[in-house]
TORKOL-4160 file (C-alpha; in steps of 0.2 Angstrom, whole numbers, padded with zeros to 4 digits, m for minus):
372
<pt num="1" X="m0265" Y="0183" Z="m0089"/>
<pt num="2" X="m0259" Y="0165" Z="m0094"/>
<pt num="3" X="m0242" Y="0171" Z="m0101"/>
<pt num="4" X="m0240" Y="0182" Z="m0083"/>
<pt num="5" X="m0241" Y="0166" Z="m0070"/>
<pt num="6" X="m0232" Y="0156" Z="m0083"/>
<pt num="7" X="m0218" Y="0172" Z="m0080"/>
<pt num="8" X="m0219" Y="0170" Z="m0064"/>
<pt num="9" X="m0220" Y="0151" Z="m0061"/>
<pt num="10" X="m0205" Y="0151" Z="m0072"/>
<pt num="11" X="m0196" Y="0161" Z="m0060"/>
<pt num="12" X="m0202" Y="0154" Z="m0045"/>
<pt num="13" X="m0194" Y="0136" Z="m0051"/>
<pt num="14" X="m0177" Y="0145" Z="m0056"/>
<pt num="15" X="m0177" Y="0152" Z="m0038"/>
<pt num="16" X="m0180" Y="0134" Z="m0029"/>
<pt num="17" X="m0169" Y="0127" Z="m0040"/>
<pt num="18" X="m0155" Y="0138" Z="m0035"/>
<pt num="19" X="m0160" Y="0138" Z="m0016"/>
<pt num="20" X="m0160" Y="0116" Z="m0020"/>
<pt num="21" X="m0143" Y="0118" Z="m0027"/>
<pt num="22" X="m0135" Y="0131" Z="m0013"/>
<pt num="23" X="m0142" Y="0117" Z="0000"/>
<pt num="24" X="m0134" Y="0104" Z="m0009"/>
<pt num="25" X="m0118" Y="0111" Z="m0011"/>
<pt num="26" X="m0119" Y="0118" Z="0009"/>
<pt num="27" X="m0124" Y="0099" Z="0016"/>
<pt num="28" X="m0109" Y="0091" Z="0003"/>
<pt num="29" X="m0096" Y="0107" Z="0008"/>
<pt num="30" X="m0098" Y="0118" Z="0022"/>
<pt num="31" X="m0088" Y="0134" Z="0021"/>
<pt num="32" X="m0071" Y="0128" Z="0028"/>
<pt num="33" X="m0057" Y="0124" Z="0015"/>
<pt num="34" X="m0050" Y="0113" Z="0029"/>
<pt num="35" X="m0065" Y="0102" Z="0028"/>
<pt num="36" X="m0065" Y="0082" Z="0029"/>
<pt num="37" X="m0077" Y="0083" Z="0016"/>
<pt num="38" X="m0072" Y="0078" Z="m0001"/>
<pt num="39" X="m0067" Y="0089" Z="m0016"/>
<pt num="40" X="m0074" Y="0106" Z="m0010"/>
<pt num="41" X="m0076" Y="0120" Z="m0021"/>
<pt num="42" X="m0062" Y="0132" Z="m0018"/>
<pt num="43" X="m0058" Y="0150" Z="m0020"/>
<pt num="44" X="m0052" Y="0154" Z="m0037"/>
<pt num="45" X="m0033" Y="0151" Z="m0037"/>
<pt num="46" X="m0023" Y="0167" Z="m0040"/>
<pt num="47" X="m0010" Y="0165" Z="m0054"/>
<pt num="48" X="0003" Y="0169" Z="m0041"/>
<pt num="49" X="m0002" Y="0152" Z="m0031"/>
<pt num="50" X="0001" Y="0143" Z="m0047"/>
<pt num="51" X="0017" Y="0134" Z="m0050"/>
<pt num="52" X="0030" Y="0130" Z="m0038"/>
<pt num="53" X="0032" Y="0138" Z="m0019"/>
<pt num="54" X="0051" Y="0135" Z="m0011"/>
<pt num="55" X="0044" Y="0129" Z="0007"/>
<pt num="56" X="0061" Y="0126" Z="0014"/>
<pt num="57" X="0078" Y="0132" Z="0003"/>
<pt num="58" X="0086" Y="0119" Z="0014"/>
<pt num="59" X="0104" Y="0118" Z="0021"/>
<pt num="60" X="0116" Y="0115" Z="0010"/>
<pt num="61" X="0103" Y="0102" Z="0002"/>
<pt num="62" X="0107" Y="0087" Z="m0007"/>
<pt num="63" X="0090" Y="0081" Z="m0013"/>
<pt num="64" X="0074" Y="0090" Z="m0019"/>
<pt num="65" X="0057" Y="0085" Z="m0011"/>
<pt num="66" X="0044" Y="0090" Z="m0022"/>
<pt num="67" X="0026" Y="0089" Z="m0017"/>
<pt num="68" X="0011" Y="0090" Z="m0029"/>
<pt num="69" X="m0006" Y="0089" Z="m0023"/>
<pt num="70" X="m0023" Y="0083" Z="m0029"/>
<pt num="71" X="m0042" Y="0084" Z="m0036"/>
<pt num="72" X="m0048" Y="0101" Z="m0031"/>
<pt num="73" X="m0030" Y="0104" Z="m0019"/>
<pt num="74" X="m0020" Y="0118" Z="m0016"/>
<pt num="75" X="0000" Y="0120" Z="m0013"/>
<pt num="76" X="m0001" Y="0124" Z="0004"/>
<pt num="77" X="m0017" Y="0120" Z="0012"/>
<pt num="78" X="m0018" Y="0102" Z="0005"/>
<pt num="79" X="m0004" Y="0098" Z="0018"/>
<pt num="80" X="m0010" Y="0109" Z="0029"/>
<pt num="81" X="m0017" Y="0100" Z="0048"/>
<pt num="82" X="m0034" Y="0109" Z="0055"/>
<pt num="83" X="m0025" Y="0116" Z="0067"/>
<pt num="84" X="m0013" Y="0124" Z="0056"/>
<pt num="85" X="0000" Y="0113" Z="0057"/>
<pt num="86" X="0007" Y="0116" Z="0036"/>
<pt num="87" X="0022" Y="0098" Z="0039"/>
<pt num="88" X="0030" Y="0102" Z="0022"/>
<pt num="89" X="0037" Y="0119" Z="0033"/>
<pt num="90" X="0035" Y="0117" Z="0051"/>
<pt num="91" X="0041" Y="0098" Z="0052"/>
<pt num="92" X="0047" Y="0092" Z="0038"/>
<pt num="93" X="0060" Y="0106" Z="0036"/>
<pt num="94" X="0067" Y="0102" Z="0052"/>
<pt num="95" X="0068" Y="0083" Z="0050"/>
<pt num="96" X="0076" Y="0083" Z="0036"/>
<pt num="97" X="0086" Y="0101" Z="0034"/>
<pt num="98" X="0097" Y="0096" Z="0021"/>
<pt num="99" X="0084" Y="0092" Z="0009"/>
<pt num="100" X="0076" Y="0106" Z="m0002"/>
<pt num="101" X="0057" Y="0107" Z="0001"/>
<pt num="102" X="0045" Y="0113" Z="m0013"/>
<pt num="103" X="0027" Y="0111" Z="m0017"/>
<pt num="104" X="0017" Y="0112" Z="m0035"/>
<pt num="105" X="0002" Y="0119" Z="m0037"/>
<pt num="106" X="m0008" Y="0119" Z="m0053"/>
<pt num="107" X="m0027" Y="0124" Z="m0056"/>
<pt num="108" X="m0037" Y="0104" Z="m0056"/>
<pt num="109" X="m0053" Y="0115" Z="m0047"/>
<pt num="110" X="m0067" Y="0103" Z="m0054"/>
<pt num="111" X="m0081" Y="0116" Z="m0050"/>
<pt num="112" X="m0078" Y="0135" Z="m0045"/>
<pt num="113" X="m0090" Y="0148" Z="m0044"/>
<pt num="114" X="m0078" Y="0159" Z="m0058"/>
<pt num="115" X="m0072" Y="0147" Z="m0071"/>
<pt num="116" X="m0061" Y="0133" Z="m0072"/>
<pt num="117" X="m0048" Y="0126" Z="m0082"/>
<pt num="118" X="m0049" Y="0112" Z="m0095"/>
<pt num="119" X="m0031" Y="0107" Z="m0096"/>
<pt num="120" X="m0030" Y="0087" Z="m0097"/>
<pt num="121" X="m0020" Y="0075" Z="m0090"/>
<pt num="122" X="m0004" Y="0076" Z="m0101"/>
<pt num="123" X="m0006" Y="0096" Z="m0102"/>
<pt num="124" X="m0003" Y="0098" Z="m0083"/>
<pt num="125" X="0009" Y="0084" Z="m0084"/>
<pt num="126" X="0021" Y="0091" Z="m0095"/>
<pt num="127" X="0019" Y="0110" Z="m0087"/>
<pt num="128" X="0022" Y="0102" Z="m0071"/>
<pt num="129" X="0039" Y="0094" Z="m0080"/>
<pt num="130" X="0043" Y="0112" Z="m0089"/>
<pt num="131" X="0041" Y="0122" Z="m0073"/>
<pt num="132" X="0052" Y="0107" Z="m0064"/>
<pt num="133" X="0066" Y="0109" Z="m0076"/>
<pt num="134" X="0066" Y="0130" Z="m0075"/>
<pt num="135" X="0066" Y="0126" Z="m0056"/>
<pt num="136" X="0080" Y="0117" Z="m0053"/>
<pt num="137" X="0092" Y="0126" Z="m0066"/>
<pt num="138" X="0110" Y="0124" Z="m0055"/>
<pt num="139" X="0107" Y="0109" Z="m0048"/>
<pt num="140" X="0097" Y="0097" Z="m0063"/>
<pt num="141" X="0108" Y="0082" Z="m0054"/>
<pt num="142" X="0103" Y="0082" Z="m0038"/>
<pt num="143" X="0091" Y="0069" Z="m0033"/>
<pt num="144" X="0072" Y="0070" Z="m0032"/>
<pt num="145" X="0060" Y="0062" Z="m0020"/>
<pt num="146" X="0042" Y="0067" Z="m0026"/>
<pt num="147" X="0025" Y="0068" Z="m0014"/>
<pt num="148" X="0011" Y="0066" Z="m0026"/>
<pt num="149" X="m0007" Y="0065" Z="m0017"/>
<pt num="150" X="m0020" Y="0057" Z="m0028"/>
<pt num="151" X="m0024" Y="0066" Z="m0043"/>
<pt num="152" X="m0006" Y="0072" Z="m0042"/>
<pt num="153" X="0002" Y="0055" Z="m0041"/>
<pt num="154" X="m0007" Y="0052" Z="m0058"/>
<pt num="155" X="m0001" Y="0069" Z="m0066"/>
<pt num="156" X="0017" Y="0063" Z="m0060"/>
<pt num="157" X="0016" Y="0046" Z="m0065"/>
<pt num="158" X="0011" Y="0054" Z="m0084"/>
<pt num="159" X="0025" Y="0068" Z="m0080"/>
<pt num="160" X="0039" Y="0054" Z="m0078"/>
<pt num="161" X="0034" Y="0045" Z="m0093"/>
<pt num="162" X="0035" Y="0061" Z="m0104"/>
<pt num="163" X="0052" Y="0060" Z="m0098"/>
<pt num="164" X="0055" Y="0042" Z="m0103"/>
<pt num="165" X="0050" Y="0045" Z="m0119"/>
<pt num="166" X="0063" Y="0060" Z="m0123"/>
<pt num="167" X="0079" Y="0051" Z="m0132"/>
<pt num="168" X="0097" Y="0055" Z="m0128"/>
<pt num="169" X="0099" Y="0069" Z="m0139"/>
<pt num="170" X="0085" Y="0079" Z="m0133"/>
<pt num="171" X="0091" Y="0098" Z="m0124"/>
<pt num="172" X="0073" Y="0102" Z="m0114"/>
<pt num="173" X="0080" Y="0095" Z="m0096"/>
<pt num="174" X="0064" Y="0081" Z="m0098"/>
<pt num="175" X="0076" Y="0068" Z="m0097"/>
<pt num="176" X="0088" Y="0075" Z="m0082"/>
<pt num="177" X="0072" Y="0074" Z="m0072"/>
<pt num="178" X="0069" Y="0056" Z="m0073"/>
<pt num="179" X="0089" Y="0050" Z="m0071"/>
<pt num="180" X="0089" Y="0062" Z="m0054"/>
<pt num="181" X="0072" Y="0054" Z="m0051"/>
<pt num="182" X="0075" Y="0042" Z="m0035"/>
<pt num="183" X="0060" Y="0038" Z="m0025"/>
<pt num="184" X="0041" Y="0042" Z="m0028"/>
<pt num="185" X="0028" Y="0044" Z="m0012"/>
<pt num="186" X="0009" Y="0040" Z="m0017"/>
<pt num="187" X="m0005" Y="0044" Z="m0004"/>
<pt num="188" X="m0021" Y="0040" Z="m0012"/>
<pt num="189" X="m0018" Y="0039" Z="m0031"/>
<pt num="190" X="m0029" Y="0030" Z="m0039"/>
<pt num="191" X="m0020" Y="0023" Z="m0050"/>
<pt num="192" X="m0034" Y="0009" Z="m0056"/>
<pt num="193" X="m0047" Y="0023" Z="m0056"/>
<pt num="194" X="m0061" Y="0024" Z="m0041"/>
<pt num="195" X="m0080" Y="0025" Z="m0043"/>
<pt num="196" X="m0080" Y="0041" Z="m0034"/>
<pt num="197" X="m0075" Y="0050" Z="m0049"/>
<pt num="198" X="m0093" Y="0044" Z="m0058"/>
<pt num="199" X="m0101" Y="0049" Z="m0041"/>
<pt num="200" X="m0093" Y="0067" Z="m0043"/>
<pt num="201" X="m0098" Y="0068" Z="m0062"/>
<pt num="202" X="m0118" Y="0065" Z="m0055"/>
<pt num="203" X="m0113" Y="0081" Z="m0043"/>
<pt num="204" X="m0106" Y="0091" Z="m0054"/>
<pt num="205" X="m0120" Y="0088" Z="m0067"/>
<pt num="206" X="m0131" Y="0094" Z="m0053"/>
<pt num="207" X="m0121" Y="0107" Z="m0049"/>
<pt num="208" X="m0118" Y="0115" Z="m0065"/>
<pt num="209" X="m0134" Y="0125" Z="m0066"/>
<pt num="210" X="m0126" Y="0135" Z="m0049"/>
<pt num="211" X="m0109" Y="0135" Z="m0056"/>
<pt num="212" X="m0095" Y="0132" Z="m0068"/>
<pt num="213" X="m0093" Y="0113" Z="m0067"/>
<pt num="214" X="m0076" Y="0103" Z="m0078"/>
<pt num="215" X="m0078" Y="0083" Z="m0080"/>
<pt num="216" X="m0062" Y="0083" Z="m0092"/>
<pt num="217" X="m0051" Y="0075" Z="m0077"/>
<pt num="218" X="m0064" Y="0066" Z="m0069"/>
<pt num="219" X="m0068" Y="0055" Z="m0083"/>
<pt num="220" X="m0050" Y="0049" Z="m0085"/>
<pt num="221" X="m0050" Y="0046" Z="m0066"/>
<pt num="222" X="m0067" Y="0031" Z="m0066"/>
<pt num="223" X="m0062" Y="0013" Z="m0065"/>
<pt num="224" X="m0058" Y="0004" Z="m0081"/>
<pt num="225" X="m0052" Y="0020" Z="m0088"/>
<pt num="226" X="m0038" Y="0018" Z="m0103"/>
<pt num="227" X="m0030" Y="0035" Z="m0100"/>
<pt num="228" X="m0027" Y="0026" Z="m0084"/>
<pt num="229" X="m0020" Y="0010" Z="m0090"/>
<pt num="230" X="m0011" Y="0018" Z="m0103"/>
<pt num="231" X="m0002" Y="0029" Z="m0090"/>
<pt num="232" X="0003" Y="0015" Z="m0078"/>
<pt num="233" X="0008" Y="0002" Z="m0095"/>
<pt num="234" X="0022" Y="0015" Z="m0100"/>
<pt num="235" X="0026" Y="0018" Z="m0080"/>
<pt num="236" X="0032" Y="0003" Z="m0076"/>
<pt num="237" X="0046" Y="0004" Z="m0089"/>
<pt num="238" X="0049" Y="0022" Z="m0084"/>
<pt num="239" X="0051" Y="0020" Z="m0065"/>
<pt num="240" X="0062" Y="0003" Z="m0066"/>
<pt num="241" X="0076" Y="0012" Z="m0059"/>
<pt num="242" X="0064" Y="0021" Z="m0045"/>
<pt num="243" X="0058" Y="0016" Z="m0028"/>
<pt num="244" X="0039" Y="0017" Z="m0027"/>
<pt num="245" X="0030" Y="0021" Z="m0010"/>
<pt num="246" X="0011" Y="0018" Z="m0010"/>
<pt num="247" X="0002" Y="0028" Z="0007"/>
<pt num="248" X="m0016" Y="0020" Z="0007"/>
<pt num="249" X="m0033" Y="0027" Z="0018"/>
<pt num="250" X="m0038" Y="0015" Z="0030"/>
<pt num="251" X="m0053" Y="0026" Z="0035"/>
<pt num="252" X="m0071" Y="0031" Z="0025"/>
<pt num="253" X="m0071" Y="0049" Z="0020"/>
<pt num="254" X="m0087" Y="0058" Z="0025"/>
<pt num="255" X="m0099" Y="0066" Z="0013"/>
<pt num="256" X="m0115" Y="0073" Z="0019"/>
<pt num="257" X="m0106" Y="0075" Z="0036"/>
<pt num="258" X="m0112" Y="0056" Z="0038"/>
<pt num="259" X="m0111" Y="0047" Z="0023"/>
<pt num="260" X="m0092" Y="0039" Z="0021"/>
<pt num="261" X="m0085" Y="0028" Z="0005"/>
<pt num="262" X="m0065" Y="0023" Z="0002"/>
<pt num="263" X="m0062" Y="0035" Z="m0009"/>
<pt num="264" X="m0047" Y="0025" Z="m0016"/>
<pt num="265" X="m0045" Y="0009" Z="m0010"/>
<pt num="266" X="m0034" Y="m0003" Z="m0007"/>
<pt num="267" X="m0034" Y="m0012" Z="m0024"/>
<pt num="268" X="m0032" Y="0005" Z="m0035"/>
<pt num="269" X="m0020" Y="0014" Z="m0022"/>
<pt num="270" X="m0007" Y="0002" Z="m0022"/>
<pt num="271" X="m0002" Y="m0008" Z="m0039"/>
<pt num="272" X="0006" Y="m0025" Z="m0041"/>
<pt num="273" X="0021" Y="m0032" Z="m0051"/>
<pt num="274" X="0032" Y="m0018" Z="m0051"/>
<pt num="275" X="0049" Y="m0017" Z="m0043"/>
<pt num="276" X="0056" Y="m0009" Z="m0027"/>
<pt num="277" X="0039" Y="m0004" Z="m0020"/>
<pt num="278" X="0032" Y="0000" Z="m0002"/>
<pt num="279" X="0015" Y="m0002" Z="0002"/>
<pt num="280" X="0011" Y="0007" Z="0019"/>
<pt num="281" X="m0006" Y="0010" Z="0030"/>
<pt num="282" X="m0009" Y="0026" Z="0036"/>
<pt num="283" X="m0025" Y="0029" Z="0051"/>
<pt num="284" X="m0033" Y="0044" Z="0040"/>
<pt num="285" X="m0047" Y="0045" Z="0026"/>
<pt num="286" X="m0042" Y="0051" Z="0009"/>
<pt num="287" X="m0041" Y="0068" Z="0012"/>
<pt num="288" X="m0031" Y="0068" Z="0030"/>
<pt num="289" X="m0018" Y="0056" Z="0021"/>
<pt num="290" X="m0008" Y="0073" Z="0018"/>
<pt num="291" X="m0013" Y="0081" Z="0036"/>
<pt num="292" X="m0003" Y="0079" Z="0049"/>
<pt num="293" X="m0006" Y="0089" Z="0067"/>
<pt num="294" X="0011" Y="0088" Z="0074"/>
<pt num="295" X="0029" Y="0077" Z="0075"/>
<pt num="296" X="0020" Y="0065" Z="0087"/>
<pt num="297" X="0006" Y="0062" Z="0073"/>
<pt num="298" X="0008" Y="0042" Z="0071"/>
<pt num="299" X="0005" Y="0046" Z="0049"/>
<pt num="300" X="0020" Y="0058" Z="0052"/>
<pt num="301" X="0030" Y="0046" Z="0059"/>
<pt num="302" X="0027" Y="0030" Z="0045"/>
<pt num="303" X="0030" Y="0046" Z="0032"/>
<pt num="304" X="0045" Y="0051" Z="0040"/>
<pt num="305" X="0053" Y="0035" Z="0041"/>
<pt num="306" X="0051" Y="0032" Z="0020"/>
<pt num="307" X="0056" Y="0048" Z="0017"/>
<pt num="308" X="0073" Y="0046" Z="0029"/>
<pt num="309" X="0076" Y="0030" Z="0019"/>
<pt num="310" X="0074" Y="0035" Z="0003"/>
<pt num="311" X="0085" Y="0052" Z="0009"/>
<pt num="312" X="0099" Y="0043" Z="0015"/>
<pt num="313" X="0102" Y="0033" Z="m0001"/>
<pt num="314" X="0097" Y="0045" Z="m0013"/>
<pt num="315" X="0114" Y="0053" Z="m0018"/>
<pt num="316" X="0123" Y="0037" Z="m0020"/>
<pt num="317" X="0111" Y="0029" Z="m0032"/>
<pt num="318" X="0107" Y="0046" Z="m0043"/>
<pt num="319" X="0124" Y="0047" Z="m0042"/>
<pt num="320" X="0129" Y="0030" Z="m0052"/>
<pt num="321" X="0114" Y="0034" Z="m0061"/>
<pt num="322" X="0122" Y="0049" Z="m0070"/>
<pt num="323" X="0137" Y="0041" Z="m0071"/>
<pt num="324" X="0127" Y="0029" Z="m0083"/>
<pt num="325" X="0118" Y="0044" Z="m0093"/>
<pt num="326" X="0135" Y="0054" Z="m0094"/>
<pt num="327" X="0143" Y="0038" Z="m0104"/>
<pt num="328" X="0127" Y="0036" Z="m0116"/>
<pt num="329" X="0127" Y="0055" Z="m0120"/>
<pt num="330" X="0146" Y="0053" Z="m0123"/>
<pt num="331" X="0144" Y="0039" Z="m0136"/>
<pt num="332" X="0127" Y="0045" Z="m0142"/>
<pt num="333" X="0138" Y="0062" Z="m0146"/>
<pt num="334" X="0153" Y="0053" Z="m0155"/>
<pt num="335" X="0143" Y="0040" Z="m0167"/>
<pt num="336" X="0143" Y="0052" Z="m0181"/>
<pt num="337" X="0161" Y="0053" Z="m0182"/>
<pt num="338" X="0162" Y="0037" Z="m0179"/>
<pt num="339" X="0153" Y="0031" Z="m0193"/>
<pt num="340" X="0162" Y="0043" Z="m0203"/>
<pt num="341" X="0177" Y="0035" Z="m0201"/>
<pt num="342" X="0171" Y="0019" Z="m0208"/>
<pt num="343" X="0161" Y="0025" Z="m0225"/>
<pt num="344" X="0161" Y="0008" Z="m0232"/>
<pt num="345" X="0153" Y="m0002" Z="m0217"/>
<pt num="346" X="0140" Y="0008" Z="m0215"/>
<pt num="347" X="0124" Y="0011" Z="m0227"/>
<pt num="348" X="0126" Y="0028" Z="m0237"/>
<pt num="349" X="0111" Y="0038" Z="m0237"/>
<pt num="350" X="0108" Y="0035" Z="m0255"/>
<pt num="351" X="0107" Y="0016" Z="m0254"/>
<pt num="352" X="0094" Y="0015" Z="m0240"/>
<pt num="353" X="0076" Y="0015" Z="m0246"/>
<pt num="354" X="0061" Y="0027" Z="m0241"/>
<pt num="355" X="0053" Y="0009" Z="m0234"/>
<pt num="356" X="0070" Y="0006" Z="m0221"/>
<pt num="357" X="0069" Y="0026" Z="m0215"/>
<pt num="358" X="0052" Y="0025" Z="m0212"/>
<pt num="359" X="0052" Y="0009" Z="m0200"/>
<pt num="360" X="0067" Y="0019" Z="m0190"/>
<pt num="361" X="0066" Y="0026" Z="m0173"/>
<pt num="362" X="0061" Y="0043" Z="m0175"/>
<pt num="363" X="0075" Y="0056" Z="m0176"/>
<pt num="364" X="0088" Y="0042" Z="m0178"/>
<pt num="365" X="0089" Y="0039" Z="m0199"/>
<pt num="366" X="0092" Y="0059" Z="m0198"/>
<pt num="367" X="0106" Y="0057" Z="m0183"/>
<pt num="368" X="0116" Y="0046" Z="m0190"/>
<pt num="369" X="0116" Y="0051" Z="m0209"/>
<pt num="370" X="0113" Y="0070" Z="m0210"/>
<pt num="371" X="0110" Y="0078" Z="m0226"/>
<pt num="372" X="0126" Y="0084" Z="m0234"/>
């Protein structure tokens, strides 16, 4: 008789604790993608809303506006208004029409009731960079202006740098991305970390007995994270040559339906000491920084205005920024013969110890004194 009510005593505690976590997860997200509410669990992505959508082809485009989204967002419904208003197609396009329009998406669901992905930081960053490269295969020269909304300013930020990091040598278009690299849009990156993402860990802990629950992102996002400052070190040198625009909430965002917290402030959306930024307000919460309900939307308008700057001098500065690359490919292309001509001034392969090659930039001891 004891082993039967401890049975059903068992299952009665099983069944109020997944009633306790479907009222908890229906008070945090009511069923409404659209939702204020923070970070809602989404329906499973479908491969073929993965990667890059073409919102607008453009006419006859001269720049690439690329958008990414964030935490828990999706390609189209992250910039799309509650009244259905989607401003990457139905204002964007006609604001700026010679300007090719697309938008990234990529699985960063934090919790799902199917599974989710356990791609880090870098992982996304550099399939973001590869699908990039595939994407503008006719036209790697023409200037970029990338909207990155929080999570996704992050993943860009690390995508640029991979970039940085390729030398001149390198054939995997990395490199082309950041030269036609021109201005960079954040709204709501947290790019000092935010306490929300410890907040969201607690959830997902709770969470996790009702569904499949990832912290791998989430931990990199907290505050004082190194990931984080590791990310914005090596950014600064990457994005010299960039101009930096840094959209920030002015508003709490509601969780609970009631409860409200900055979910990046101030301090971590906008970052000091680095060159040829903007830092702009915009009258919205975290989430409605990317939401705008028509051309009339006072965000739109601020939005607008950056983007029409940084359109109208795009071509000319990409353009003397090539210039630049082309004359380091050039040279970087003729050293070796070069140095061939001059076998006496330079160190033969044979007189240069293990101990020199080894302290030399990787791939250059072997550049410049192939094996015969």
């Amino acid at each position: 008789m004891d082993d039967i009510w401890k049975t059903w005593l068992g299952y009665l505690l099983s069944v109020l604790s997944m009633l306790l976590m479907q009222a908890i997860y229906t008070a945090l997200w009511p069923p409404n993608r659209q939702s204020k509410h923070l970070s809602a669990p989404t329906p499973k992505l479908k491969r073929e809303e993965l990667e890059f959508l073409e919102i607008s082809a453009g006419i006859d485009p001269v720049v690439d506006i690329v958008a990414i989204h964030g935490l828990d967002g999706h390609r189209e419904l992250t910039w799309t208004a509650a009244n259905g208003t989607m401003w990457l197609r139905d204002l964007l396009a006609a604001d700026i029409p010679n300007a090719r329009v697309l938008s990234y998406g990529y699985d960063a669901d934090t919790r799902s009731l199917e599974s989710t992905s356990t791609q880090t930081i870098y992982r996304h960053a550099e399939t973001f960079m590869r699908a990039l490269v595939r994407q503008r295969t006719g036209s790697k020269q023409r200037p970029i202006i990338f909207l990155a909304h929080s999570l996704g300013g992050i993943i860009l930020k690390k995508a640029l740098t991979i970039c940085h990091s390729r030398n001149i040598g390198s054939n995997d278009g990395f490199r082309d991305v950041l030269v036609s690299t021109h201005a960079t849009l954040f709204f709501g990156t947290p790019h000092a970390g935010t306490k929300s993402a410890g907040l969201l860990r607690m959830l997902n802990r709770l969470l996790s007995f009702y569904m499949e629950t990832n912290d791998i992102i989430l931990r990199d996002l907290e505050e004082n994270s190194s990931v984080l400052e590791d990310i914005q070190a090596t950014y600064l040198s990457a994005s010299e040559e960039v101009t930096n625009v840094y959209f920030y909430e002015t508003y709490r965002t509601s969780l609970l339906g009631r409860i409200g917290n900055f979910i990046v402030p101030y301090y971590s959306a906008t970052i000091a000491g680095e060159k040829q930024v903007v830092r702009q307000e915009l009258l919205a919460d975290h989430v409605q920084l990317v939401k705008y309900t028509s051309d009339n939307d006072p965000n739109y308008k601020a939005v607008l205005y950056c983007l029409k700057e940084s359109f109208e001098g795009a071509n000319t500065v990409v353009e003397e920024k090539w210039a630049r690359e082309h004359g380091y490919r050039s040279t970087y292309q003729e050293e070796p013969a070069i140095l061939a001509k001059y076998p006496r001034r330079c160190k033969r392969r044979a007189t240069i110890t293990k101990s020199y090659s080894s302290k030399a930039t990787p791939g250059s001891f072997e550049k410049l004194y192939p094996a015969s």
